[in-house]
N, C-alpha and C positions, 0 to 999 in steps of 0.2 A: 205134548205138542209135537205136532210133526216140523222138524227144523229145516224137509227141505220142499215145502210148500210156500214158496218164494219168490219173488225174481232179484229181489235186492236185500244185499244184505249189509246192514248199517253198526258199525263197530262205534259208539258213542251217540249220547244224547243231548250233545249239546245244540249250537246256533248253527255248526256245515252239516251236521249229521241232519236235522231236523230241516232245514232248505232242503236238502236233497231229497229226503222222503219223501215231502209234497211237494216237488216238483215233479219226481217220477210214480204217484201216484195219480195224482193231477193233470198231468200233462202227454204222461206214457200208459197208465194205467195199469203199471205195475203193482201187484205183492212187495209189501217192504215190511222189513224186519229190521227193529232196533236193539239191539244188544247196548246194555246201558249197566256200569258195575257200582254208581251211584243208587240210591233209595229215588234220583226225581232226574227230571230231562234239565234244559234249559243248562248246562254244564256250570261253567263258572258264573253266567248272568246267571241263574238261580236265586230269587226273591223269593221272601216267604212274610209273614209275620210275626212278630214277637209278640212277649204275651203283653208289652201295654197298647199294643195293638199297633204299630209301628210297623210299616213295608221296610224291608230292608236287605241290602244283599249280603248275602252270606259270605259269598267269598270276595267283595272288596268294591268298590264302585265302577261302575260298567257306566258310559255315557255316548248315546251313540250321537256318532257325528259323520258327515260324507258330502262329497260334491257333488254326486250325483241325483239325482230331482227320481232316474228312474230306481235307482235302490232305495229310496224314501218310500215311494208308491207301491213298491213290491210288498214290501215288509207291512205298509200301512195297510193292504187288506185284511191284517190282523190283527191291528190296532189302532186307537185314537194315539197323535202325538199331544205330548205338551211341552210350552218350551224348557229347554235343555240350561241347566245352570251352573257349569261347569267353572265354578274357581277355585284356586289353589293361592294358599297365603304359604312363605316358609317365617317358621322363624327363626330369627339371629338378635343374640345379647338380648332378649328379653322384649323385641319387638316385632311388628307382623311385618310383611312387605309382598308384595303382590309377583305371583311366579304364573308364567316363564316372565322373566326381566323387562319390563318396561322402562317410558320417563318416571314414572312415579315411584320406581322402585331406582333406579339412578340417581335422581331429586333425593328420599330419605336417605339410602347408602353413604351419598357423599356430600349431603348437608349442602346442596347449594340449588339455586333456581335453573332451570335447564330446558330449551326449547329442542325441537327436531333435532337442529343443525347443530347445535352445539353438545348437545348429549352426542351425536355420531363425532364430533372432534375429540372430545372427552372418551370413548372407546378408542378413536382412532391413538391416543394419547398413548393409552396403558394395555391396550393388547400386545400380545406376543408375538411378531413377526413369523409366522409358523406357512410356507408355502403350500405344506404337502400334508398335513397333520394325520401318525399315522394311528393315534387312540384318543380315548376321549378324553385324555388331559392335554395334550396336543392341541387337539380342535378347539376345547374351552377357551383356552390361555389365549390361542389365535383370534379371540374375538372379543373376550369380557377382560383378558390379563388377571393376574394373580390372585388380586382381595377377593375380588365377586367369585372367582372362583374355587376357593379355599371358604368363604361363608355358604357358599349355595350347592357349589356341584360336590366338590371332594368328602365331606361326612358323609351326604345322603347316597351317593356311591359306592362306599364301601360299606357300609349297611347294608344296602338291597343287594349289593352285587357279592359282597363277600371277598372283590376285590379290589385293588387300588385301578382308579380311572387309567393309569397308562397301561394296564394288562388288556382292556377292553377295546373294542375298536371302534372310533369313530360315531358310529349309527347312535353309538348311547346316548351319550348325551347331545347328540347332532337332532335328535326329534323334538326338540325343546328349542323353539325360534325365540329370538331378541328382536324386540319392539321400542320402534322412538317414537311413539304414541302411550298413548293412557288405555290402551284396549286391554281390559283386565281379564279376558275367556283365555282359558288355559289354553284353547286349539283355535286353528282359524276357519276353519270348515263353515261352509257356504250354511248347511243346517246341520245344526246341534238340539237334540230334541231327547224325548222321555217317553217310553210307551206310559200310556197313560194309568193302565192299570197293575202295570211291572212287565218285565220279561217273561216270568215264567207262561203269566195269562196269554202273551203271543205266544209261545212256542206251543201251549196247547193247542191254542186254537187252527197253529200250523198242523197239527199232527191228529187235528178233528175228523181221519178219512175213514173209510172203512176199509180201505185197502191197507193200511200202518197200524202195524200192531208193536207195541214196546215192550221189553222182558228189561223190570229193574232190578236192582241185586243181585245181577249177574253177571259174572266173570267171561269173558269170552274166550278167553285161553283154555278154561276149566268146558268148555263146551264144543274148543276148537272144531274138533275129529265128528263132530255130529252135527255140522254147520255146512248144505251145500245149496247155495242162492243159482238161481237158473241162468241168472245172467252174469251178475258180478259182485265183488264186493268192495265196502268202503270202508278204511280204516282209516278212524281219527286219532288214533289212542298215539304214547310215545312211539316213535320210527323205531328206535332201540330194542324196546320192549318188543315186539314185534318179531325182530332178528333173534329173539333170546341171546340179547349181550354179545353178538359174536365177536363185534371187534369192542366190544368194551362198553360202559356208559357211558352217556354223553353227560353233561352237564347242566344240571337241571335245579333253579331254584323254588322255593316252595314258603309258603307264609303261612303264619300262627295269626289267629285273630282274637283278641282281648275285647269283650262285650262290657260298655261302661253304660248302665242306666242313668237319665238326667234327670231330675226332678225342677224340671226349667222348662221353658216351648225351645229356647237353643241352648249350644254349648258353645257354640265357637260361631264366628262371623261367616264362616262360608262353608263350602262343604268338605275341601280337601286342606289341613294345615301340614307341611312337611316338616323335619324336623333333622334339618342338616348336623348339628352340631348336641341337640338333648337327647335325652331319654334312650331307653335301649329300641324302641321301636322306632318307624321310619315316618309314618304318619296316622293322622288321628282323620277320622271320616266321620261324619254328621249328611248322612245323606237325605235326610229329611231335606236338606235343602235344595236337592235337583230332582224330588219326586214328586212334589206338589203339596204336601200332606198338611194340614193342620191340625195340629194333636199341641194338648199343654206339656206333654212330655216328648222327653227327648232320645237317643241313642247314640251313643258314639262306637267304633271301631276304632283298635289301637291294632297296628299290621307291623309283626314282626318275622323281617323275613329269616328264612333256613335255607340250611344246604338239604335237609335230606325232610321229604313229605312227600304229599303232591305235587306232578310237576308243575308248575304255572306259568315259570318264564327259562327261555332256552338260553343260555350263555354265550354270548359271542365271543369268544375270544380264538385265539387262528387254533388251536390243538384242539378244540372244538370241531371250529368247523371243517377240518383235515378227517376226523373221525366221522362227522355226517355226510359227507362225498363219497367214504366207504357205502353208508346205508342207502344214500340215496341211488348206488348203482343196481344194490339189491335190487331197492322198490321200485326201482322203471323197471330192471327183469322181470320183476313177478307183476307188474303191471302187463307185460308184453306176453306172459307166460300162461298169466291165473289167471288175467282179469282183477287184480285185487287195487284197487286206486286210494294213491294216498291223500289226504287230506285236510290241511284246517294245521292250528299251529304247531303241536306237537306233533303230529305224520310229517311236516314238513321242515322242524324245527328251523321256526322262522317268528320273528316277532311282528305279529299280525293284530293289529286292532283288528274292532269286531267288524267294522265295515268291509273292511280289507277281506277276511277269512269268509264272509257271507257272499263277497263277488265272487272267493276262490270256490265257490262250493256252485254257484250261478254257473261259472264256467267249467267247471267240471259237467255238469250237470249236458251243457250245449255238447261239451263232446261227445256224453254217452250217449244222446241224443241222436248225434249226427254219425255215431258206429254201428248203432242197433236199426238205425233208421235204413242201412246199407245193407243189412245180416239180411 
């Protein structure tokens, strides 16, 4: 293959790598080239089938959600939606209770009847006076007080994080709203929806051009020096990785997933059970429940996270992000220098649902747009 018969060139196959291709083959009608070191695109939304014939994601449940009516429409040229069924049970001492925290989950906790008003006197009662809260045991305590937060937030914390909630900052557990209503959806987004035939089926049919061509099982560092795109290029991969470590690794968590077959149509009541306080893993997924599927059988996911894998989630803590202010002066240089633009969560080691990282890849896209538009 000739690697610099191109004008774009695409470092990952995931959700901002794949907007951006057909966008700029679509729209600019450019040459793009995907460099991809996975076997498939579609990055961590990656759906596939198991063999009892089961849609399922590989790497953990993807549900998309956004307030936006015009990212719905974008995305839906390449897909039917279906509704979105997004709940989450945790369990504590042996029973379910409905997360992020409601009345209903307030009512079973503390064993008494509880209206709007009085569930908000009842937090106002036992929260922790915290003005400035400077992590996410701070922030909790400032809102729910000690119990709810030692059954719900503190186990499942130090599990996924690896660390104790006051090393973390704020954002952690601050993404997770408290409700004095019975609204049992884990998010509150205007539409919460499901491609109807999985993700991966969108992302091909985003990358159905003839202008985008994909190379998978391939390294792009191993092809660096033989890689020259006409116009510019887009890195999704780690920031760090990138820099070859100069100033060091950043902090990067990573999950193991345990495949449970069910000889049942469910296993569990919903689709996300957390597991603050059991088991060595963090939670259990039955995602048959937010895809639509009817099958007699079932599948579950048990997600145990690592310090050292794939990266999946960036670490917030401040020695962290002290070290990616390093990288990111890099990457606007070589942005200013190469044309090389960073992109999507790990180029920007930032925790980015997927709505978020698909506008960041839209508006990438408007600038390149509006540079080449000027050349």
């Amino acid at each position: 293959m000739i690697y610099s018969n191109f004008d774009l060139l695409i470092v990952g196959a995931g959700p901002v790598g794949c907007v951006l291709a057909e966008r700029a083959a679509n729209d600019l009608g450019w040459r793009c080239l995907i460099i991809e070191k996975r076997s498939h695109i579609a990055g961590n939304c990656y759906d596939c089938t198991a063999r009892n014939g089961l849609l399922f994601h590989r790497y953990g449940p993807h549900f998309f959600r956004t307030e936006k009516k015009s990212l719905l429409d974008y995305l839906g040229k390449f897909t039917e939606w279906i509704p979105g069924n997004h709940r989450v049970q945790a369990s504590y001492q042996g029973d379910l209770y409905p997360i992020p925290i409601n009345l209903t989950t307030l009512e079973k906790f503390f064993n008494r009847e509880l209206n709007p008003e009085s569930a908000r006197d009842l937090l106002n009662e036992i929260k922790i006076p915290l003005a400035d809260p400077q992590n996410s045991e701070e922030y909790v305590l400032s809102r729910v007080g000690r119990d709810l937060y030692e059954a719900f937030y503190l186990g499942y914390t130090l599990k996924q994080w690896g660390l104790h909630p006051r090393e973390l900052g704020p954002s952690v557990c601050g993404r997770i709203p408290i409700r004095l209503n019975r609204d049992d959806r884990y998010v509150d987004e205007t539409y919460q929806v499901m491609p109807k035939e999985g993700y991966t089926r969108l992302f091909e049919r985003m990358l159905s051009h003839p202008l985008i061509e994909v190379l998978v099982k391939k390294d792009y560092f191993d092809l660096r020096d033989r890689l020259c795109p006409k116009k510019a290029l887009i890195y999704t991969g780690p920031v760090d990785a990138y820099f070859d470590d100069c100033f060091g690794k950043l902090g990067w968590r990573s999950l193991d997933f345990e495949w449970v077959e069910i000889d049942r149509e469910y296993a569990q009541s919903c689709a996300v059970i957390n597991y603050p306080a059991d088991n060595e893993y963090t939670r259990s997924v039955e995602i048959k429940h937010a895809t639509g599927q009817k099958h007699p059988r079932s599948l579950l996911s048990l997600e145990y996270p690592r310090a050292e894998g794939e990266p999946f989630y960036p670490v917030p803590t401040q020695a962290n992000q002290r070290t990616y202010s390093l990288y990111r002066d890099l990457a606007r240089k070589e942005t200013a220098e190469k044309h090389v633009y960073f992109c999507g969560r790990l180029a920007t080691y930032s925790y980015l649902n997927m709505d978020q990282a698909i506008e960041s890849a839209l508006d990438l896209f408007e600038n390149l747009k509006d540079r080449y538009a000027r050349v």
